[in-house]
C-alpha positions in Angstrom: -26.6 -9.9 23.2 -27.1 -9.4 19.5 -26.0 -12.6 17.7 -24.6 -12.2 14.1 -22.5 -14.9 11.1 -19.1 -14.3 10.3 -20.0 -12.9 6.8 -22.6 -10.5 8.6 -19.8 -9.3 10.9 -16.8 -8.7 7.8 -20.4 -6.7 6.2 -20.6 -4.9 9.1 -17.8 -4.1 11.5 -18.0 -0.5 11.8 -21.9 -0.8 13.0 -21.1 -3.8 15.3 -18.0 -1.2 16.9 -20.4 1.0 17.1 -23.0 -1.5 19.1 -20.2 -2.5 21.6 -19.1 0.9 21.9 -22.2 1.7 23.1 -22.7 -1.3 26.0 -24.4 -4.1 24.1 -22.4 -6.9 23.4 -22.1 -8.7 20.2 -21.6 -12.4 19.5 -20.3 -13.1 16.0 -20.8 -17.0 15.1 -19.6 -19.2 12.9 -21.0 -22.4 11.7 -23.4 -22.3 14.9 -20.7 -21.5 17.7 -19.3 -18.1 19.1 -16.1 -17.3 17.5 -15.7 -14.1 18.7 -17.4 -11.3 21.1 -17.1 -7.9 20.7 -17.6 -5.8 24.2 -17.5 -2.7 25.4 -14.1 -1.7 26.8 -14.2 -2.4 30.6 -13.6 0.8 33.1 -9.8 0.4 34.1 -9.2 1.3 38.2 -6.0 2.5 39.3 -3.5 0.0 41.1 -2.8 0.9 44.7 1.1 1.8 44.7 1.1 -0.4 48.1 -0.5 -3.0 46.6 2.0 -3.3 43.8 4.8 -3.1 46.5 3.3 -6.3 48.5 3.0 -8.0 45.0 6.8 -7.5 44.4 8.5 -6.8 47.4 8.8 -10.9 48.6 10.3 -11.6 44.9 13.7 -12.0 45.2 16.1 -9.8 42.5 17.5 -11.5 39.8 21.5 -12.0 39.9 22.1 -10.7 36.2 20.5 -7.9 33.9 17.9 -8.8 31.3 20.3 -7.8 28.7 23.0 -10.2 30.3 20.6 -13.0 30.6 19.0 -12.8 26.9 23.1 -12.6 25.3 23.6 -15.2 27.3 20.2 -17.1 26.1 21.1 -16.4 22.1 25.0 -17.6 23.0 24.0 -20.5 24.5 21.2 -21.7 21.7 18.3 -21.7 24.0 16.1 -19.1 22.5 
């Protein structure tokens, strides 16, 4: 992992992109600790429609609309 200051990374940002884009990671420090990491995106899988249905299918549903409930939020000064 390529190691790098603050100033180096403000410098620098398009090449450093460019470095994470392309599967090496890149720590940018400041004042001797990680601040920040720039990594490559991470491959995204598909959900499983069944698995979202277990997930959400023991929830129970809600007695009043999200519009209801945030009117009745704002009305009642709890926002």
């Amino acid at each position: 992992m390529t190691k790098v200051t603050l100033a180096h990374a403000k410098e620098h940002l398009e090449d450093l992109i460019a470095q994470a884009a392309a599967g090496e990671a890149v720590s940018i420090m400041s004042e001797g600790r990680e601040v920040a990491r720039l990594t490559p995106p991470g491959r995204r899988r598909p959900v499983a429609l069944s698995d979202l249905k277990a997930l959400t299918d023991p929830m129970p549903l809600q007695p009043e609309g999200a519009d209801a409930f945030v009117r009745r939020m704002r009305d009642e000064g709890r926002y």
